[in-house]
Every structure is written in structure tokens, then in C-alpha cells.
GUSELO-288444 format. One record per residue: residue number from 1; x, y, z of N, C-alpha, C in turn. Coordinates in nm, 2 decimals. Example, Ala and Ser with C-alpha at 12.3 -4.5 7.8 and 13.67 -1.06 7.14 Angstrom:
BEGIN
REC     i       nX       nY       nZ      caX      caY      caZ       cX       cY       cZ
REC     1     1.32    -0.57     0.78     1.23    -0.45     0.78     1.32    -0.33     0.78
REC     2     1.28    -0.22     0.71     1.37    -0.11     0.71     1.29     0.00     0.79
***
This chain:
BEGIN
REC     i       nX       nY       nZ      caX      caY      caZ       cX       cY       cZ
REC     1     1.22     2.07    -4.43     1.28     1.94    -4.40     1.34     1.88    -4.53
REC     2     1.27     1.92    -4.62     1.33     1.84    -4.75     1.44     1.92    -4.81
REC     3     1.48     2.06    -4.75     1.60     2.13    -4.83     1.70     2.06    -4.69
REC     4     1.68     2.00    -4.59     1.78     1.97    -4.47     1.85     1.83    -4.58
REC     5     1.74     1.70    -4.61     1.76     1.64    -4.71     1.88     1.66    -4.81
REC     6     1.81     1.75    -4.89     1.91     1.81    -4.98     2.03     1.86    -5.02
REC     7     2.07     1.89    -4.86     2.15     1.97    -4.82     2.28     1.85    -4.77
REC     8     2.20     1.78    -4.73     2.32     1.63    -4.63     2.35     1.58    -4.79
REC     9     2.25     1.56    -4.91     2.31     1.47    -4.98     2.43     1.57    -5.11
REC    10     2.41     1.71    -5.14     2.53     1.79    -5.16     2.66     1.75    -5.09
REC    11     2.61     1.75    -4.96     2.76     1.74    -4.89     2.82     1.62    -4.89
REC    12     2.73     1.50    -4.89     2.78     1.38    -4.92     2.83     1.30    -5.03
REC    13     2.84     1.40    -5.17     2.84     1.37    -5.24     2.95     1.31    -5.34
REC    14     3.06     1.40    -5.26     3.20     1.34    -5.28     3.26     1.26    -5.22
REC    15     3.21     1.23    -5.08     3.28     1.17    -4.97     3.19     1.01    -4.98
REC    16     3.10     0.99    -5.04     3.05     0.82    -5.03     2.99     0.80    -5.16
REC    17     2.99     0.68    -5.16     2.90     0.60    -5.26     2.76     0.63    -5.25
REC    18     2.71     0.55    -5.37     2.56     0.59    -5.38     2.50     0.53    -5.29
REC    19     2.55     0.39    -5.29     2.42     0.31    -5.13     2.48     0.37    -5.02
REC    20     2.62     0.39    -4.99     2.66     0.46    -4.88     2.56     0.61    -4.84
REC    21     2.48     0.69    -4.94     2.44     0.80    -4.91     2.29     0.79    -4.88
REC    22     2.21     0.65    -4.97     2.13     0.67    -4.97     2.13     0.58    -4.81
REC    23     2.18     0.50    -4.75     2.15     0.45    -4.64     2.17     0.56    -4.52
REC    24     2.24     0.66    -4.52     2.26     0.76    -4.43     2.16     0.83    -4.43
REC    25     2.10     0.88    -4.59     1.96     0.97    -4.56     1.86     0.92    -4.51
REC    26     1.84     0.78    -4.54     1.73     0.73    -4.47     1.77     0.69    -4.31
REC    27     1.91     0.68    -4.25     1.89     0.72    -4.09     1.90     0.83    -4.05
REC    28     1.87     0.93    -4.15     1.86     1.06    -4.11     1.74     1.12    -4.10
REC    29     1.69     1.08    -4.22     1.51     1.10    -4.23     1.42     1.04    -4.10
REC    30     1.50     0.91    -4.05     1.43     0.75    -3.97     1.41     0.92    -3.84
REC    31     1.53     0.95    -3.80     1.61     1.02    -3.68     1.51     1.14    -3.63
REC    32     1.49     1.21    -3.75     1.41     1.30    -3.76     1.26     1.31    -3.76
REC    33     1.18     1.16    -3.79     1.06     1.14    -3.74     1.03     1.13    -3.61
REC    34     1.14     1.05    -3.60     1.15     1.02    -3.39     1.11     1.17    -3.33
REC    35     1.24     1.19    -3.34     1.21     1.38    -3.28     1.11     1.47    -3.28
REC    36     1.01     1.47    -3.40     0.91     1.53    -3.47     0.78     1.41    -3.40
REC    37     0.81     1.32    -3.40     0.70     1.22    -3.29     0.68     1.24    -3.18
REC    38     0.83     1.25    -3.08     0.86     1.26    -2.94     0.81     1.43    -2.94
REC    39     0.81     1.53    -3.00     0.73     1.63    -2.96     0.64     1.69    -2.99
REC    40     0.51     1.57    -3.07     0.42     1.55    -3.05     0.32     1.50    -2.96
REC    41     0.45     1.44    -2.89     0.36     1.36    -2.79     0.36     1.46    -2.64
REC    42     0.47     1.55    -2.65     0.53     1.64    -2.54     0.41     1.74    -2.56
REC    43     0.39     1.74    -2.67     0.24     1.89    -2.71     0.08     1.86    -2.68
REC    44     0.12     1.71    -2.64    -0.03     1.63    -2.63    -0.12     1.61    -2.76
REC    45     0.01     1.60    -2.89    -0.04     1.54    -3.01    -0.01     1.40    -3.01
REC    46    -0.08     1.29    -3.12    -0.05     1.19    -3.18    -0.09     1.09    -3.06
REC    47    -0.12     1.15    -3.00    -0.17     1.03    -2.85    -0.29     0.97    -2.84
REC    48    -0.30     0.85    -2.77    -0.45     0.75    -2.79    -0.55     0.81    -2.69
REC    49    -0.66     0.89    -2.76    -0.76     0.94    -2.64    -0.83     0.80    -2.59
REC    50    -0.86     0.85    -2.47    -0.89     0.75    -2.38    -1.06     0.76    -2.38
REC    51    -1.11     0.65    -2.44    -1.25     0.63    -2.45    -1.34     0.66    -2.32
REC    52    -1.39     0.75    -2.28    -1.54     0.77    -2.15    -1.65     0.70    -2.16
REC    53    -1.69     0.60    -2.11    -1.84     0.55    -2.11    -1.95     0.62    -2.02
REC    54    -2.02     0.67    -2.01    -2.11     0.67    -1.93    -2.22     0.57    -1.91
REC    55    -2.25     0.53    -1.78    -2.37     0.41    -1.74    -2.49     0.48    -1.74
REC    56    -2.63     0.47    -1.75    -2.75     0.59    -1.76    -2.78     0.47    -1.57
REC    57    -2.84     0.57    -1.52    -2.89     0.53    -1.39    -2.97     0.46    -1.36
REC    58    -2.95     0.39    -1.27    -3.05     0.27    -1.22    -3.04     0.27    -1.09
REC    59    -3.17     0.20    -1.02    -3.14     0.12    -0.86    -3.12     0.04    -0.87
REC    60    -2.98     0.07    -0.78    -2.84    -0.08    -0.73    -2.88    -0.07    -0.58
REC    61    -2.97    -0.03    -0.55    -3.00    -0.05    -0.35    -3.01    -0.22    -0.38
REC    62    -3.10    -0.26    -0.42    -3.08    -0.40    -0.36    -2.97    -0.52    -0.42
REC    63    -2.89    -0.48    -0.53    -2.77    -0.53    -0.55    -2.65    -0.48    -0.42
REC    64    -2.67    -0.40    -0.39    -2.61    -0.32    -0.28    -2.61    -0.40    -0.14
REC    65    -2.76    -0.46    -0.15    -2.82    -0.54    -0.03    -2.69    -0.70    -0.01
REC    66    -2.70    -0.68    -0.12    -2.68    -0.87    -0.16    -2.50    -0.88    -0.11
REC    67    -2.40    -0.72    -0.09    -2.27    -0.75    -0.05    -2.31    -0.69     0.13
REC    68    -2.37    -0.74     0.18    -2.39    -0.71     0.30    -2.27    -0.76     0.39
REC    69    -2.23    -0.92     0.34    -2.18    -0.99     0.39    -2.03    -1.03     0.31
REC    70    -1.97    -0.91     0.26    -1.85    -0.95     0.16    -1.75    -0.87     0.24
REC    71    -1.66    -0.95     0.24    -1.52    -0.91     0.29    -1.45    -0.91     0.20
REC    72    -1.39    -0.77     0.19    -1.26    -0.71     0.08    -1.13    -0.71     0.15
REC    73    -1.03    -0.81     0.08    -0.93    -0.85     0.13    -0.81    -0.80     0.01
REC    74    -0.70    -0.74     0.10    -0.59    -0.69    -0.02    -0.47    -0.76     0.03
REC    75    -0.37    -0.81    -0.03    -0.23    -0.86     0.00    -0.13    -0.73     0.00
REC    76    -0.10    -0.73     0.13     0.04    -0.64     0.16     0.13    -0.62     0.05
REC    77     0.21    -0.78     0.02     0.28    -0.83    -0.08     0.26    -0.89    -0.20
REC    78     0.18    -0.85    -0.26     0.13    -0.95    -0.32     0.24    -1.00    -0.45
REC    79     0.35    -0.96    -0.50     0.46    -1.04    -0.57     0.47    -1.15    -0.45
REC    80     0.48    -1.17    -0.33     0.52    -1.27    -0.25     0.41    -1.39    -0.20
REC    81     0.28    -1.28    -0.22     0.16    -1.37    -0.16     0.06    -1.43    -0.27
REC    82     0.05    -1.57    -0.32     0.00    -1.68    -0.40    -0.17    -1.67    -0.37
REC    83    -0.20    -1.62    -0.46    -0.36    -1.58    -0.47    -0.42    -1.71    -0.46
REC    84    -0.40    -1.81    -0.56    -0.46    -1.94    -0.54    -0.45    -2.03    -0.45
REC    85    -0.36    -1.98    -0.38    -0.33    -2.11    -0.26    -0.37    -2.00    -0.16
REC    86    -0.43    -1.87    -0.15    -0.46    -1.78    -0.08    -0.63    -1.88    -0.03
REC    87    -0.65    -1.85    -0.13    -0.84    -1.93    -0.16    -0.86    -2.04    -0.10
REC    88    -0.76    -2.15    -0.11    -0.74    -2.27    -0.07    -0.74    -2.24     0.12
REC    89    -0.68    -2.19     0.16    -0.58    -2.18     0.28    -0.70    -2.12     0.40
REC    90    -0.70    -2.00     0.34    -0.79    -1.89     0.46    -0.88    -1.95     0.54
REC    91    -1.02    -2.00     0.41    -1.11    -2.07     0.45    -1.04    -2.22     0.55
REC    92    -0.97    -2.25     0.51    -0.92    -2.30     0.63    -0.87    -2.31     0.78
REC    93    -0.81    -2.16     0.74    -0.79    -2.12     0.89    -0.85    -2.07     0.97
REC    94    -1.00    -1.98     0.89    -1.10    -1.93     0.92    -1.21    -2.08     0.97
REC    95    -1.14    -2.18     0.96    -1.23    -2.28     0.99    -1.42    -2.28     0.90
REC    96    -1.40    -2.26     0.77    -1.51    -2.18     0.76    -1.51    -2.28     0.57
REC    97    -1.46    -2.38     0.59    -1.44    -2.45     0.46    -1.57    -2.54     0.38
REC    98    -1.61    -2.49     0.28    -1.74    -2.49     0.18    -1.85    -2.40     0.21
REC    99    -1.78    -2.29     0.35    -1.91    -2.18     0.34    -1.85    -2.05     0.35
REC   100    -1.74    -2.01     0.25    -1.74    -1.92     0.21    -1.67    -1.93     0.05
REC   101    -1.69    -1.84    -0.06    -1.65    -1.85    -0.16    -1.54    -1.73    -0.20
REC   102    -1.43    -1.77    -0.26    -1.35    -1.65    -0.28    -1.34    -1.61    -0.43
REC   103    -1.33    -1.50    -0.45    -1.28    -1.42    -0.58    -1.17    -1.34    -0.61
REC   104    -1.09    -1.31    -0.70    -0.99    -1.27    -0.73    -1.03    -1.12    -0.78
REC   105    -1.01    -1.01    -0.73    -1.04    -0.88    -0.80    -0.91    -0.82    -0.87
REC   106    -0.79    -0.88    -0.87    -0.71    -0.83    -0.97    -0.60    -0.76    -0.87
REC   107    -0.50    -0.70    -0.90    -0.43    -0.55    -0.81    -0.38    -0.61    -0.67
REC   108    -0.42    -0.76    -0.68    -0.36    -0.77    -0.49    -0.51    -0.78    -0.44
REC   109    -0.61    -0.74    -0.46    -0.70    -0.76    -0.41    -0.82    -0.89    -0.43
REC   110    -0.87    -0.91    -0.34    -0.97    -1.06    -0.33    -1.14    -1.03    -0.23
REC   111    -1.18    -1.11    -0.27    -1.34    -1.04    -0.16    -1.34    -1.19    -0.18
REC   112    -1.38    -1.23    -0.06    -1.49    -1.37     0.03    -1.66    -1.34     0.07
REC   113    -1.76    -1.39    -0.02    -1.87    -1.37     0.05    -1.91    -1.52     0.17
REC   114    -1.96    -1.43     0.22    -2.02    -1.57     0.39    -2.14    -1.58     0.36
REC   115    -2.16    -1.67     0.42    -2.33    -1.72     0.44    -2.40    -1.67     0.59
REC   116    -2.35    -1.62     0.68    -2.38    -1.55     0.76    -2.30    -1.46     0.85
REC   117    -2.41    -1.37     0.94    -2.30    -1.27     0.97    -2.27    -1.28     1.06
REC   118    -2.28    -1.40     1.15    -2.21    -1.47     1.28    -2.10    -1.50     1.23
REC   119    -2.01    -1.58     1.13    -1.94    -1.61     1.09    -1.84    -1.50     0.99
REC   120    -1.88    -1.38     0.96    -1.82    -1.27     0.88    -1.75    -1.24     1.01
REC   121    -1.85    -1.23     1.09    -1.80    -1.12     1.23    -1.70    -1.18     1.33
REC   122    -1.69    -1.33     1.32    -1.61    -1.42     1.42    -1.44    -1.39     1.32
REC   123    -1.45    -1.35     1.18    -1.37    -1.37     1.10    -1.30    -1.21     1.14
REC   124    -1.34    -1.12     1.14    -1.26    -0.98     1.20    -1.21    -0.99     1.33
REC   125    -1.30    -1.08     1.42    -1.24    -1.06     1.55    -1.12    -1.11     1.56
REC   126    -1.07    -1.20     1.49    -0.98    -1.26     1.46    -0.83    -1.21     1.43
REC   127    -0.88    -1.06     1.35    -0.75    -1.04     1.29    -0.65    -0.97     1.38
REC   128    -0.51    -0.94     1.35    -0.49    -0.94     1.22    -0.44    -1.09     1.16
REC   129    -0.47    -1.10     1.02    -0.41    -1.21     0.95    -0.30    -1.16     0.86
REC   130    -0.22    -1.27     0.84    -0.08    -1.27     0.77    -0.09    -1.43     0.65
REC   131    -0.07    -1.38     0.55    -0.07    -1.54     0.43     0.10    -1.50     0.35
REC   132     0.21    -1.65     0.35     0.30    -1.63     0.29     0.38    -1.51     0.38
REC   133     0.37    -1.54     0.50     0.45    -1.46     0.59     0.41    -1.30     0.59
REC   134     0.35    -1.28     0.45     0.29    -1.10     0.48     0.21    -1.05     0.51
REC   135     0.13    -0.93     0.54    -0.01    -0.94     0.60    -0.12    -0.90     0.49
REC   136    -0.30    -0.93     0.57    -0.30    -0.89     0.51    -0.42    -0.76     0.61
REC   137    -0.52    -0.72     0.49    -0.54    -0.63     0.54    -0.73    -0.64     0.47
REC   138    -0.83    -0.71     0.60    -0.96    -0.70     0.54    -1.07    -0.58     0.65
REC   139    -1.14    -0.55     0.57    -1.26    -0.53     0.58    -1.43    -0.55     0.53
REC   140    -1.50    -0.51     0.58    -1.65    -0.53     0.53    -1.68    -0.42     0.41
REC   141    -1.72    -0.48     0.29    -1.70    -0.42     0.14    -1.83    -0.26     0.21
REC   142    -1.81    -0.17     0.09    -1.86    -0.04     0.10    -1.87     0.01    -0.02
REC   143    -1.97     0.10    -0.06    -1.96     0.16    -0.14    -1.86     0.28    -0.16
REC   144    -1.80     0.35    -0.31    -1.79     0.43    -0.29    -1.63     0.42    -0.24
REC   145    -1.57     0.32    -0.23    -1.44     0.32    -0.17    -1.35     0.36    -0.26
REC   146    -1.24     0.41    -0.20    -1.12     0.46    -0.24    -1.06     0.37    -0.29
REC   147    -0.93     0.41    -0.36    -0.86     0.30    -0.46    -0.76     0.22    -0.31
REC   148    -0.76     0.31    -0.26    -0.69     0.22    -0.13    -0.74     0.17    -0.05
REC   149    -0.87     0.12    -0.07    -0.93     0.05     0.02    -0.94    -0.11     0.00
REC   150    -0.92    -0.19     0.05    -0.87    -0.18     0.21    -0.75    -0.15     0.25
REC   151    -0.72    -0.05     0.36    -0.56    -0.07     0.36    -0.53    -0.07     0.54
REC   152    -0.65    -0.04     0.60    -0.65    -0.10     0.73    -0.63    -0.23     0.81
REC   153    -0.52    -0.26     0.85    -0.49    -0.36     1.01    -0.50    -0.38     1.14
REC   154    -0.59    -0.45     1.18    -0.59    -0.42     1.35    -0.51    -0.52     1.45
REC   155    -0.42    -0.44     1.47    -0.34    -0.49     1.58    -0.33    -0.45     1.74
REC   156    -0.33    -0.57     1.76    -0.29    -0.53     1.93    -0.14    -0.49     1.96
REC   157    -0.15    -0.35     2.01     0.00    -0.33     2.05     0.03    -0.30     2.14
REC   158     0.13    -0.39     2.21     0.19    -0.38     2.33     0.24    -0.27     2.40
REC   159     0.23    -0.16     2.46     0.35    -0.03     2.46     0.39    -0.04     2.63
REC   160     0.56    -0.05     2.60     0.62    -0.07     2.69     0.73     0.08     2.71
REC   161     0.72     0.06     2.88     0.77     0.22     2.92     0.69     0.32     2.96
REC   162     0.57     0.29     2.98     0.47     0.41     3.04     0.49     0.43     3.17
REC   163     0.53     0.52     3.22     0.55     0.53     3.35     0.45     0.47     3.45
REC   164     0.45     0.35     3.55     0.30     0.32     3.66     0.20     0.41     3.63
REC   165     0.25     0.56     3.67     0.16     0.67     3.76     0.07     0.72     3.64
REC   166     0.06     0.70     3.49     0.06     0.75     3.35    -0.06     0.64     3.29
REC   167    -0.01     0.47     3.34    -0.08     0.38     3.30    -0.26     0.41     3.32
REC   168    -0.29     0.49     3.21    -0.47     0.51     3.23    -0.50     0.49     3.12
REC   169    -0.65     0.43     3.10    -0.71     0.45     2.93    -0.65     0.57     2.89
REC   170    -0.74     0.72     2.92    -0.69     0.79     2.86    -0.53     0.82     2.77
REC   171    -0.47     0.80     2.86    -0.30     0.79     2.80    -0.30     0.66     2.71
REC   172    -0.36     0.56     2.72    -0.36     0.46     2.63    -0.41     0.49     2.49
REC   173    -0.51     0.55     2.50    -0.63     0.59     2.39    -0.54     0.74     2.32
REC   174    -0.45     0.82     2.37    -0.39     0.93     2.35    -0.28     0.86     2.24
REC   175    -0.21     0.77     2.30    -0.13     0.71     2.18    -0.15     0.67     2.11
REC   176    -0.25     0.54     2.15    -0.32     0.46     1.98    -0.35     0.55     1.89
REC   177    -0.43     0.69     1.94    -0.43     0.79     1.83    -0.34     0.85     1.75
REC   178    -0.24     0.88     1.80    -0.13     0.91     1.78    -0.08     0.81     1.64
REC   179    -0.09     0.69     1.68    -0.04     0.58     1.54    -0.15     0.56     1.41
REC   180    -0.26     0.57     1.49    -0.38     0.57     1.41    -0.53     0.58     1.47
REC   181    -0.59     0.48     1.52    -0.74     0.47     1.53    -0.73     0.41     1.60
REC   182    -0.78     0.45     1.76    -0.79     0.33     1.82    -0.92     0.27     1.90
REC   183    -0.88     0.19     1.88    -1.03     0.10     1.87    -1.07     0.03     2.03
REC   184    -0.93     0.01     2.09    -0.98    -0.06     2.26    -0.87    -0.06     2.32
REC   185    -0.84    -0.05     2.44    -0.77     0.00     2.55    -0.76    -0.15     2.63
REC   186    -0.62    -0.22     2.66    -0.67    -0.37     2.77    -0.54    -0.26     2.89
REC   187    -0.57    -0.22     2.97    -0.46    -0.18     3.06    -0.36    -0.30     3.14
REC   188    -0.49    -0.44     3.18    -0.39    -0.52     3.24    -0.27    -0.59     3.15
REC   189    -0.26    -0.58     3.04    -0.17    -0.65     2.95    -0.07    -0.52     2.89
REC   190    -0.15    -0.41     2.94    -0.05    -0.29     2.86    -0.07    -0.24     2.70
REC   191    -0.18    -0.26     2.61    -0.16    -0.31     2.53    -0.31    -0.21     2.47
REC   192    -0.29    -0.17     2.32    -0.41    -0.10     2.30    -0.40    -0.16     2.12
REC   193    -0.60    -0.16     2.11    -0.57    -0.23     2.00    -0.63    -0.09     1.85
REC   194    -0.54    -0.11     1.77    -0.52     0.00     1.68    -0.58    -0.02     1.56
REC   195    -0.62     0.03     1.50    -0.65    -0.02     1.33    -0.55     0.12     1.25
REC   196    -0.46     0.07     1.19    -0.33     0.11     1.13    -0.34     0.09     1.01
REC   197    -0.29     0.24     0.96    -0.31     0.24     0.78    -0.17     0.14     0.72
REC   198    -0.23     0.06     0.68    -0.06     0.01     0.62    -0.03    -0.01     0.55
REC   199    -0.03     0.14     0.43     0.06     0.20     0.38     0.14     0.30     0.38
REC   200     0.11     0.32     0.55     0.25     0.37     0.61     0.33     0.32     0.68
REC   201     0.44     0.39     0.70     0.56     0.28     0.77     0.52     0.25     0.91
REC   202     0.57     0.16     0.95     0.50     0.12     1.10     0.63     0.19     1.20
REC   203     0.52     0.23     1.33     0.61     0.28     1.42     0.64     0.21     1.52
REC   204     0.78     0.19     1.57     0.80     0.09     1.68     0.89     0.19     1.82
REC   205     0.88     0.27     1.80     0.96     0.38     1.90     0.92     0.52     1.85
REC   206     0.86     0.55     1.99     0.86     0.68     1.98     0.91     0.74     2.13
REC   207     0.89     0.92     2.16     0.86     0.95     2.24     0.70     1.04     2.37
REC   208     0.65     1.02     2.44     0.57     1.05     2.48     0.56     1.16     2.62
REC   209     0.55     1.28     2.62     0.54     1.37     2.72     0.46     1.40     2.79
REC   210     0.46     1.36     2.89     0.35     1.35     3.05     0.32     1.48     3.07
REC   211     0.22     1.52     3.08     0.21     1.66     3.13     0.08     1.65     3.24
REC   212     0.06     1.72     3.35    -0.03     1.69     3.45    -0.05     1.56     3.53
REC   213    -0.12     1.51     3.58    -0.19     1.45     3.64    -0.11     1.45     3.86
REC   214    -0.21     1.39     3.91    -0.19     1.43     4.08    -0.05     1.45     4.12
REC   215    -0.01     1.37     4.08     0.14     1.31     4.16     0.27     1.41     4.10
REC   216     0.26     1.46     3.96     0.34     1.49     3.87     0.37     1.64     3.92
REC   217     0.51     1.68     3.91     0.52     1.78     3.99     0.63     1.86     3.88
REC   218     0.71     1.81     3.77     0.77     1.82     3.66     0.89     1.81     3.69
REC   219     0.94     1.77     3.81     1.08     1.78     3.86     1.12     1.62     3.79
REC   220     1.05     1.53     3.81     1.07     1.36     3.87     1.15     1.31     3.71
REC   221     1.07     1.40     3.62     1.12     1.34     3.40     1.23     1.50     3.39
REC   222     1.26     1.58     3.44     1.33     1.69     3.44     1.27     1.77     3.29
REC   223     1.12     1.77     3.31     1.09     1.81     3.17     1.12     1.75     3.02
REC   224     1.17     1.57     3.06     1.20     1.53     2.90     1.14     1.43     2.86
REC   225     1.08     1.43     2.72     0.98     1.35     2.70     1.07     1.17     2.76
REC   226     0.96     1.09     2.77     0.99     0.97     2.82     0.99     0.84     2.70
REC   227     1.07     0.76     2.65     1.06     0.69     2.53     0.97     0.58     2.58
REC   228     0.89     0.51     2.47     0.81     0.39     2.46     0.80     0.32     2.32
REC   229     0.82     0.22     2.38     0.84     0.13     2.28     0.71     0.01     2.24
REC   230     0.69     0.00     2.11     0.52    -0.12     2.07     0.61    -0.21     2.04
REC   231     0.50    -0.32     2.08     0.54    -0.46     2.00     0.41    -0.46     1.93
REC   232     0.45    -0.51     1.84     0.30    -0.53     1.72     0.28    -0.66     1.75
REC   233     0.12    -0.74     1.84     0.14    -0.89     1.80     0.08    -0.93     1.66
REC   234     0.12    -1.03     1.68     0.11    -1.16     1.50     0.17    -1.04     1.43
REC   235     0.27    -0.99     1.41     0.30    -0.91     1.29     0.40    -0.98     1.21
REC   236     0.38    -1.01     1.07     0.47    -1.07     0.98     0.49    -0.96     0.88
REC   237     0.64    -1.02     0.80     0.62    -0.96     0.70     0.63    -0.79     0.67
REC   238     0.80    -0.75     0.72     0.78    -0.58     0.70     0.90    -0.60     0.67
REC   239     0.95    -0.44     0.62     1.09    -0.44     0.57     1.17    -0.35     0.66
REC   240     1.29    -0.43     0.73     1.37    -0.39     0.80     1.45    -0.24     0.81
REC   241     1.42    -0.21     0.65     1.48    -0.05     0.66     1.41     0.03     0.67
REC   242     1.30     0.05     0.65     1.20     0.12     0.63     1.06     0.16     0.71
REC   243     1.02     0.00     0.76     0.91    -0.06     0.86     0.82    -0.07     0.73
REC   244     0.84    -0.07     0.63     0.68    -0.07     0.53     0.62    -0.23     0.49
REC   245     0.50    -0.24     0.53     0.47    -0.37     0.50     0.43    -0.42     0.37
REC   246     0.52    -0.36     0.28     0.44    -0.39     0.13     0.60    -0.41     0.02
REC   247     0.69    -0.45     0.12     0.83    -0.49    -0.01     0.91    -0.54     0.14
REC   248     1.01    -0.65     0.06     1.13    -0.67     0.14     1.21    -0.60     0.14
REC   249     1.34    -0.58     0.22     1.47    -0.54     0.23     1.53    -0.50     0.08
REC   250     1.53    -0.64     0.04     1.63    -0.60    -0.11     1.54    -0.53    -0.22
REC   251     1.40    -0.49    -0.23     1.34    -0.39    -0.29     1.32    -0.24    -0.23
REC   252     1.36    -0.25    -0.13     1.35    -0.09    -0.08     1.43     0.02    -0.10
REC   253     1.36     0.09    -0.16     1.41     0.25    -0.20     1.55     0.29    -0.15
REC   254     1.54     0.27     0.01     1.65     0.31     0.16     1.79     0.17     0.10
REC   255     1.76     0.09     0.07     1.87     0.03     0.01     1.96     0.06    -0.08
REC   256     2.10     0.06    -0.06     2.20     0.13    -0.14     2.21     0.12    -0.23
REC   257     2.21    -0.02    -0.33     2.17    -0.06    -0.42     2.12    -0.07    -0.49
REC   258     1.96    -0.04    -0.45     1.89     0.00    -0.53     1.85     0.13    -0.56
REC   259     1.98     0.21    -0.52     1.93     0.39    -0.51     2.04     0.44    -0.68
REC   260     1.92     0.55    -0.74     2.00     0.55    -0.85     2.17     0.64    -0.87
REC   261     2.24     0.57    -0.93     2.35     0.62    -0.92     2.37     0.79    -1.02
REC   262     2.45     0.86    -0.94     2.37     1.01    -0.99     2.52     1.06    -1.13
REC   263     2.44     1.09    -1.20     2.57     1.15    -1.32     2.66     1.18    -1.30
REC   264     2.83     1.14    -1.33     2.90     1.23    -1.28     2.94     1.32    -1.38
***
């Protein structure tokens, strides 16, 4: 490196002044660290090791005991959804105001403990809920949870287009599966209620293929699947290009806009 040095300031010797050369070697020298850094870091040198703690073991059963009654709540949106006015709000629509307390866990996420589990439980039946127009997404805390946890919604969904002769739980319970987990079957409203991952895109059309039952003879569909369509009720807050409930329109990927423009 230092005959490379030596070699720029020979050559420069005739062609500039003195501060003229010495300010070139030193953005030559500056140029050359960078490079000699940037593939140190590519080699997995010069990098900040990341400190490991270990905890030595103990019984957390009865710390364990004491979240019996905590609901872990995550914002869909959370650039759009106001955590503090979240705290304020809930407990009020949960009708549930000076007997529950909220906490902030950081990431979009929040936990509410209750004072009892009449009132935890009247609070699920309830959902799904939506704050700031997006939704969100609770359940009852767990050990052991995944970084995505919570990311379940339970909705009732409407599905229209089932043929009469087709309208049975089982064909109801066949689809909810199909979207996710389903949890209850109402035949007289048409309607099955789902618990949906949602951080995937939501489905509002599909198709569904009848196969058997008394009456069906395969002539009547000429063998082609038959379309159906959900309504999600209380659903707020998704992005029109995509169905994802976790960005608007003008942040999504599928937007022209914001797609990167490729080298020409």
C-alpha cells in the first residue's frame, strides 16, 4: 500500500503543486481505507459481536399464574394507529373504564390486564376490533410465543353463492378452513366465523367445487367450479391492491410508484 502511495506521488509530480498532491494522497489514502473496511466487514471482520446473556433458572410457574388474565394486543397499522389515545379509547369501548390497565410493549404491540375473567372473556366475544380505522388483532397472553404473536382476527364471514342444495355446516366448516381456522358455522345468516392470520392478504373471492352429495348428478355445474364471494363484517382498514391489513394503498409494494425503477 505504501509503494501504491509512492507511486501516485512520482506521477504527480510534475503535473501539481505541493498542497495540490498532498490533498489528492490523502483522498486516496481516505478511498482506500473505505474499501479495505467495506471488506472487512464482507469477511465478517471489524464487526460489533453481539453480547449473549444467559438467565440461571428459576420457578416463573407462579409469575406465570399472575398473566392468567392479560390480553396481548398488536396494531395492524401501527404508523397510523396512536398508542396513547389507543389506552384512553378501548377501555372505553370495552366499557371496562378503571378496571383494566394498559401497557405499551413497543413494535405495535400493547397487553391490558383485567380484574376478572368474566370481563376478559366478554372482551373476545366481542371482536373483531378496529382503532384509527385499522384493525386490531388480540388474544389471551402465552408462553413461549412467537415473534408474530398475536397475529390472529376473528371474523364473521359472510359467503355468498353457495348453491341451496351445498348450504350445510360441513361445506361451511370446509371453507373457513380453507381461509384459516374456523371456529363456528351460523347457516341461517350464511356466514362462518374464522380466526384469520393477518399477515396474510385477505381473501374476498374465490372458487369452490361441489363434488357429491344426493341430488348432484355433475351435469347441473357442467363440472366447473362455482364462484363465492365473503364479506368480512366490521372490517376496517386494508389495502386495496393487495388485501393486506398492515399498509395503505400509497405504501404498497403492488404500487407503481413505489416499485424500484430497474437500471437501464
Amino acid at each position: 500500500m505504501i509503494g501504491l502511495y509512492l507511486c501516485c506521488i512520482t506521477l504527480l509530480s510534475s503535473c501539481y503543486s505541493r498542497d495540490q498532491k498532498l490533498n489528492l494522497i490523502v483522498d486516496i489514502m481516505t478511498q482506500s481505507q473505505l474499501l479495505n473496511h467495506s471488506e472487512e466487514l464482507k469477511n465478517g471482520e471489524g464487526t460489533h459481536k453481539r453480547l449473549k446473556i444467559s438467565v440461571a433458572h428459576f420457578d416463573n410457574s407462579a409469575l406465570i399464574k399472575t398473566y392468567s388474565k392479560t390480553l396481548i394486543g398488536r396494531c395492524m397499522n401501527p404508523e397510523e394507529q396512536e398508542m396513547k389515545a389507543l389506552f384512553t379509547n378501548l377501555p372505553k369501548i370495552w366499557e371496562l373504564e378503571e378496571r383494566v390497565t394498559g401497557i405499551d410493549l413497543g413494535f405495535g404491540k400493547f397487553q391490558f390486564d383485567f380484574k376478572t375473567e368474566e370481563d376478559f372473556e366478554a372482551v373476545l366475544k366481542q371482536q373483531p376490533f378496529h382503532f384509527d380505522y385499522w384493525m386490531l388483532s388480540l388474544a389471551r397472553w402465552q408462553p413461549k410465543q412467537s415473534k408474530s404473536f398475536p397475529s390472529e382476527i376473528m371474523f364473521w364471514i359472510q359467503i355468498i353463492g353457495v348453491p341451496l342444495e351445498f348450504r350445510t355446516v360441513p361445506t361451511f366448516e370446509s371453507i373457513g378452513g380453507a381461509l384459516e381456522r374456523t371456529v363456528a358455522v351460523d347457516l341461517v345468516h350464511n356466514r362462518v366465523q374464522v380466526a384469520i392470520d393477518a399477515f396474510k392478504e385477505m381473501c374476498f373471492e374465490t372458487t369452490v367445487d361441489f363434488k357429491g352429495g344426493e341430488f348432484y348428478d355433475g351435469e347441473e355445474y357442467d363440472g366447473e367450479e362455482v364462484v363465492v364471494s365473503f364479506h368480512y363484517e366490521n372490517l376496517f382498514g386494508y389495502c386495496k391492491l393487495c388485501a393486506s391489513l398492515c399498509h395503505k394503498e400509497e405504501l404498497c409494494p403492488l404500487e407503481p410508484k413505489n416499485s424500484k425503477m430497474s437500471p437501464e
